[in-house]
N, C-alpha and C positions, 0 to 999 in steps of 0.2 A: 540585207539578208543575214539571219543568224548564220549559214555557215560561212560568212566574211569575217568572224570576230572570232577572236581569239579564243576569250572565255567560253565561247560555245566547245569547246575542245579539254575541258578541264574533267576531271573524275575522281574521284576518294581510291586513295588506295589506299589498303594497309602495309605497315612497316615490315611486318613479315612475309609478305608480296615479293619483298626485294630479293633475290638472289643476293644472296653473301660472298658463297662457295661454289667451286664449280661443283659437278657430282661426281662422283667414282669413275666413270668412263665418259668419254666426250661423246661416245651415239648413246647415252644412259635418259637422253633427254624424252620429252611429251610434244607433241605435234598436233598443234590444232589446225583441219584442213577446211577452207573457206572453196567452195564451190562458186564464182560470182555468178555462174548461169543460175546459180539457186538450189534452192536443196538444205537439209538441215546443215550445222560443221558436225564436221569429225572428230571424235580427238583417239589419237592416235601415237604414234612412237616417232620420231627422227627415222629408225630403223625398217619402217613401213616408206619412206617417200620413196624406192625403186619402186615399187607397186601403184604409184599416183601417174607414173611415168611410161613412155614407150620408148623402144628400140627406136634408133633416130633421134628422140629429143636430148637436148645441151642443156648443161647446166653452163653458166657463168660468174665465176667467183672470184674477189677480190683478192691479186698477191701481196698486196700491201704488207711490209712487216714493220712492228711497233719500236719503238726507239727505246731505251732508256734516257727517257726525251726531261726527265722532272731531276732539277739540281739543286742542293740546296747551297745557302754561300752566309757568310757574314759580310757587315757593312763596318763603314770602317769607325763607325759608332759605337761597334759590336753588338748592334740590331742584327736580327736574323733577318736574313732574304731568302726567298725562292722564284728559280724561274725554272718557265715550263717552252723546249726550245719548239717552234713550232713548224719552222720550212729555214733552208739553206738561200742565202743567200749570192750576192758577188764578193769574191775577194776574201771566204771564211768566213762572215758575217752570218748570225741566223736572226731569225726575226723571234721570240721571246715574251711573253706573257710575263711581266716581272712583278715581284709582288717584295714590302709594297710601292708599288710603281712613284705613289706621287712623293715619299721621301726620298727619292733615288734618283738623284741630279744628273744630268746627261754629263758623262763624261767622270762618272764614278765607276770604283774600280773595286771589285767583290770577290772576297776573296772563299772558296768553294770548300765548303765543309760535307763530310757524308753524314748522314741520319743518326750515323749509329757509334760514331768516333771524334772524339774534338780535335786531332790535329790539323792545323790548317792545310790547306792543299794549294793549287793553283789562282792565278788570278784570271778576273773576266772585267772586261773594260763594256758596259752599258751607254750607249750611244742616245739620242735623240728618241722622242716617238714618234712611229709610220703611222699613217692616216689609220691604217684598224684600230689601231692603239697599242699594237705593239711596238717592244723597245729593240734595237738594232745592236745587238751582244758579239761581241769576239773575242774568244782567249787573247791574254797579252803575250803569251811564251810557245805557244802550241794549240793548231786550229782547235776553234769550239767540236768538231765533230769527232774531235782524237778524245775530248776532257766527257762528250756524253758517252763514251765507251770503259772509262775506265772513273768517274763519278756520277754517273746517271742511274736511275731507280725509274724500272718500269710503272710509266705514268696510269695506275687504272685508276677508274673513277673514284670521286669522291663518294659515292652513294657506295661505295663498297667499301664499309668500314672497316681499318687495319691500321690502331694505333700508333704500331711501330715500323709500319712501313706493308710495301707485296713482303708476302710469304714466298718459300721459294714456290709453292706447288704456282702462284700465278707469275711467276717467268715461263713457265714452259704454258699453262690454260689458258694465258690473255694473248695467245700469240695461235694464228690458224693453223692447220697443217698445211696450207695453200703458203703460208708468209716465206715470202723471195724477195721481194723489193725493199729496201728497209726506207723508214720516211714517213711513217703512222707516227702521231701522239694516240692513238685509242685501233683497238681491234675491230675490225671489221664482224661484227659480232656473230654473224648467223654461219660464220664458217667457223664458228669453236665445234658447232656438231658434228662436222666431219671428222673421219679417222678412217684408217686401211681399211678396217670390214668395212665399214660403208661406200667408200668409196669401190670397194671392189665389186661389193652387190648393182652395186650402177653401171660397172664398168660388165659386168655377167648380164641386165638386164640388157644393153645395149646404148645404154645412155653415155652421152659423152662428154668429156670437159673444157671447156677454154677458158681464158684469164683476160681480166683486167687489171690495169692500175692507179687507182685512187687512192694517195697519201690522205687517210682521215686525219681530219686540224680540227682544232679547235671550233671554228665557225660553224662544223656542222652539229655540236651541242649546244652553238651559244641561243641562250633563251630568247626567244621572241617579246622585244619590247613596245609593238604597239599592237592596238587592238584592231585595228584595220590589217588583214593582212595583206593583200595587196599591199601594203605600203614597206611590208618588211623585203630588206634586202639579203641575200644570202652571200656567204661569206666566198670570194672566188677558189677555186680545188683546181689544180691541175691532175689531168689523168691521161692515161694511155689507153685506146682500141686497137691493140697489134693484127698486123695483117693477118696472121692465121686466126686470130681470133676473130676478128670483119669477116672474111670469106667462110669460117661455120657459122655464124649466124646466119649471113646472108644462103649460105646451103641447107642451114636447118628449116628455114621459112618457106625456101621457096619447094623444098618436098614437101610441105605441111604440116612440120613436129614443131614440136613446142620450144620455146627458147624458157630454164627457168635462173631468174636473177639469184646469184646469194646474195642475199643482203640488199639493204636501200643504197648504197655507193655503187655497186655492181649494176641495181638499175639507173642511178643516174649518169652512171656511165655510159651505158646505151643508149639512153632514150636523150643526153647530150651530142652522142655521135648520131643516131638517126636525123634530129636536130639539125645537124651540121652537116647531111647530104651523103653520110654514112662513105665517109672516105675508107681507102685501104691502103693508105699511105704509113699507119702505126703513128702516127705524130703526136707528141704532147700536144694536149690541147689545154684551155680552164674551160670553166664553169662555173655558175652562180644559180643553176636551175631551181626554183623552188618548185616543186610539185607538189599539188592545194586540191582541193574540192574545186570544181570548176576549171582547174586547170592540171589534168592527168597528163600521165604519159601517151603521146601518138603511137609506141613502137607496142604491138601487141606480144605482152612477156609475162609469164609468171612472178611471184616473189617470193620466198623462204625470208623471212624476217623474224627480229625476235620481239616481244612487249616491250612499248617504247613510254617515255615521259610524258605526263598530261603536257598540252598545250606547246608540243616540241614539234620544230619539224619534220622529225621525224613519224610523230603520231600522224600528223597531214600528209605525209606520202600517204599512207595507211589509207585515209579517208578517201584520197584522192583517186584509191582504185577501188572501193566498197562506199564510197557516202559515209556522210557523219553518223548518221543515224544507226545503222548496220555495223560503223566501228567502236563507238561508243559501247552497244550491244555487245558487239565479241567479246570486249576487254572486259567490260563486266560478268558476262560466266564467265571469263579464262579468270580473274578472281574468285569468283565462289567455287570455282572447283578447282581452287590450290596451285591454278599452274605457277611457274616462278616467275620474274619480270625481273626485266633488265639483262643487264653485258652477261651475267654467269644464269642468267634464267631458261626458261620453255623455245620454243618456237611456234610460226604460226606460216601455214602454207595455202598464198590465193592465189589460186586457179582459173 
């Protein structure tokens, strides 16, 4: 079937499509609303979603907060190196994205330069690679997690062009007003549109909030390399369903409001805990859920998400709750009529 292959999930986009910058105010954003019972979309403001909403219904949004997770180091070549650290390890150890990996001998020792100064810094001992393919990195004088605080550079996407590095404006825009947990290499992206007035209009509407926690990694960007997808695996995430949070869901459902995800982690956090028999114990769990066409989410939930990469999995959550055919559609008006795409872009709200 075409929507089993990849390439059915591809589209032209233009370069200027891309969000660069965030905008002047974080609720400044466009809002395309997807009715799935049918009906034209809407396009509308971030500032309009209390209005799509009723008293009683929860929002759910990721507290995930982003690391200064990207470090750069020389080699003792005096090659340049970069790693990008990805999740904590046992014993100070983090598991690392190193680049470039295959000149870089297990048991080489890097010593960490910042972007923007040449004196040398600290060292980082590079261990072995872990079955992902990441590299097993430890400071040699002071934990890795002490060296991403004081030589780390907020890791935003490459598609966000910044020859010299983040600006300061995205230290403070590629991080949510939700961010509490620190433990992200990337922002949970559909909560950059919140901010006080918004959230207060929700909180006046009668809508309510609770949290999850899903450290986004790397895996949930990495490209899909086969054209079967069934056959693609997805990269495992540990997340949290905290008890307060389990028991409003489970109160918002069973009065009849609506539960709405921010963001695709926010839903795969749920629709992983529903999955799992919808405990209320708050327990890390992981996860590898891929959500495809053909195989959506069981837990009936809204989504706030933002315009995602051709042929990513993230675009197939997308499809997985509107069809190929109807998603493809969306994304193409939400191009022709200017909206933005990507981590600093639009958003888009299915109902």
């Amino acid at each position: 079937m075409l929507d089993d292959r990849l390439d059915a999930y591809d589209f032209d986009l233009p370069a200027a499509a891309i969000a660069q910058h965030p905008l002047p105010g974080r609720s400044d954003s466009r809002m395309l609303v997807v009715d799935r019972a049918g009906g034209e979309p809407r396009h509308l403001t971030i500032l309009d979603l209390p209005d799509q909403l009723r008293a009683g219904d929860l929002i759910v949004a990721n507290d995930t907060r982003v690391l200064p997770a990207r470090l750069f180091a020389q080699r003792s070549t005096g090659g340049r190196a970069e790693l990008l650290a990805i999740e904590p390890l046992q014993d100070d150890a983090w598991a690392c994205m190193v680049r470039p990996s295959a000149r870089i001998q297990p048991g080489a020792v890097l010593t960490l330069r910042a972007r923007d100064r040449d004196e040398a810094g600290p060292t980082v001992y590079v261990g072995a690679a872990r079955p992902d393919g990441t590299r097993t990195v430890r400071g040699t004088d002071e934990p890795l997690a002490s060296l991403l605080q004081t030589w780390g550079e907020m890791p935003i996407p490459p598609y966000i062009e910044r020859s010299g590095g983040p600006v300061a404006d995205d230290t403070e825009r590629y991080q949510t007003v939700f961010a509490r947990v620190a433990g992200a290499v990337a922002a949970p992206t559909a909560g950059l549109h919140f901010d006080a007035l918004l959230r207060q209009r929700l909180a006046d509407r009668g809508v309510d909030e609770a949290f999850v926690t899903l450290h986004v990694g790397a895996g949930t960007f990495a490209p899909v390399r086969v054209q079967d997808l069934a056959a693609h695996r997805m990269h495992h995430e540990t997340f949290q369903v905290p008890t307060a949070t389990a028991q409003a869901v489970e109160r918002t459902l069973a009065a009849g409001n609506r539960v709405l995800a921010v963001g695709t982690t926010s839903l795969r956090s749920l629709e992983s805990w529903h999955r799992a028999g919808r405990p209320a114990d708050g327990a890390w769990r992981s996860t590898d859920l891929f959500l495809r066409p053909g195989q959506p989410p069981e837990l009936d939930v809204a989504l706030l998400t933002n315009f995602h990469l051709p042929r990513s999995t993230l675009l197939l959550l997308v499809a997985s709750l509107l069809g190929r055919d109807a998603t493809l559609s969306l994304y193409a008006d939400a191009a022709a009529r200017g909206y933005r795409f990507y981590s600093y872009g639009d958003c888009s709200l299915l109902l």
